[in-house]
C-alpha positions in Angstrom: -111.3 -41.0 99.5 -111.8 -44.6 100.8 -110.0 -45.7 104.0 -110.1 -49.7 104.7 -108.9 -51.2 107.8 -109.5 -54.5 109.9 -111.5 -54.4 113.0 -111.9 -58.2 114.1 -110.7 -61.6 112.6 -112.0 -61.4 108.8 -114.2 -58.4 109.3 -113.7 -55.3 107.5 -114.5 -51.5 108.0 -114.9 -49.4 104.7 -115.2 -45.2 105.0 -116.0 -43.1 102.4 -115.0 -40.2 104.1 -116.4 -37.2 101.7 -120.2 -39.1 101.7 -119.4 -39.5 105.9 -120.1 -43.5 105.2 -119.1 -46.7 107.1 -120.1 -50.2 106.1 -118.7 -53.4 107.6 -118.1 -55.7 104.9 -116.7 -59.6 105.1 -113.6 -60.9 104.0 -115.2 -62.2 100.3 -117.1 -58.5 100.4 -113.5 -56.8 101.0 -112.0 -58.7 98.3 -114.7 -58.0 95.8 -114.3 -53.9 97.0 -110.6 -54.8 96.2 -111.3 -55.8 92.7 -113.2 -53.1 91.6 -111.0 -50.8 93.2 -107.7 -52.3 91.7 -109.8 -52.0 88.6 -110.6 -48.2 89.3 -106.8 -47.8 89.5 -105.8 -49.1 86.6 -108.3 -47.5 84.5 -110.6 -51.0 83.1 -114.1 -51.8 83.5 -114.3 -55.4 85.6 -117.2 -57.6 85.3 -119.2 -59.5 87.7 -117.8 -63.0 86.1 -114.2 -61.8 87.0 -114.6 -61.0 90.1 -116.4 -64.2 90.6 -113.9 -66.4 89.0 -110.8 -64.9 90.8 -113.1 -65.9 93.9 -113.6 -69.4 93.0 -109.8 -69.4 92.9 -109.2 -67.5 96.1 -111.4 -69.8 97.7 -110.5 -73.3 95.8 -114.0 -73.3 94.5 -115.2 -75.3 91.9 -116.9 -74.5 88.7 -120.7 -76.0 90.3 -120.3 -73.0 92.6 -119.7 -70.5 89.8 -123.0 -69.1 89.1 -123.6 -69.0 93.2 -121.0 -66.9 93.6 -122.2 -64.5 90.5 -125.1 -64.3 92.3 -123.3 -63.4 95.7 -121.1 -61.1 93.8 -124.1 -59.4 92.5 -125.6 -59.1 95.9 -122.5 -57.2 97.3 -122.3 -54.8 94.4 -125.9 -53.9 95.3 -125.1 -53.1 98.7 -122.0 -51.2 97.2 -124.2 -49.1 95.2 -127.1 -48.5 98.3 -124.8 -47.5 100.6 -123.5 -44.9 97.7 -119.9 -46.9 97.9 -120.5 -47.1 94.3 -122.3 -44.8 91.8 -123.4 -45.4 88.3 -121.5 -43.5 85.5 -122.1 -43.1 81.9 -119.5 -44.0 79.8 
C-alpha cells in the first residue's frame, strides 16, 4: 500500500508502507508516480512517451522539449525502481 501526501509547496512524500519506504518526490515526479499508478488501476501498461507527452501538456511544453522530458521521465522511473517503488514483472 502506497500513501501520498503533501509536505511543503510542490513537494511530495511517497510511503510504501509494507517495504517501510519514504522518498520525497517533486511535483513532475508526483505526477509521473500518478500515471503509472492510474495505469496500475486500470489494468494497462503506460509508456515512457505517454507519460512524457501528458507532461508537455501539463506543463504547456512544446514538442523541442519532448525528448528532454523522455529523458527526465526516464530518470524518475529509475529512482522509482531503486528505491523498490517499482519492481520489474514478467508479463
Amino acid at each position: 500500500m502506497t500513501t501520498s501526501f503533501s509536505i511543503a509547496s510542490e513537494m511530495y512524500c511517497c510511503i510504501v508502507k509494507e517495504q517501510k519506504t519514504v522518498l520525497v518526490v517533486n511535483d513532475t515526479a508526483y505526477a509521473i508516480w500518478n500515471a503509472i499508478t492510474n495505469a496500475a488501476e486500470e489494468k494497462r501498461d503506460i509508456t515512457t512517451e505517454e507519460i512524457a507527452t501528458s507532461l508537455c501538456a501539463q506543463y504547456s511544453l512544446g514538442d523541442d522539449q519532448f525528448e528532454e522530458i523522455c529523458k527526465d521521465v526516464d530518470g524518475t522511473l529509475s529512482a522509482f525502481f531503486n528505491a523498490s517503488f517499482l519492481i520489474y514483472a514478467d508479463k
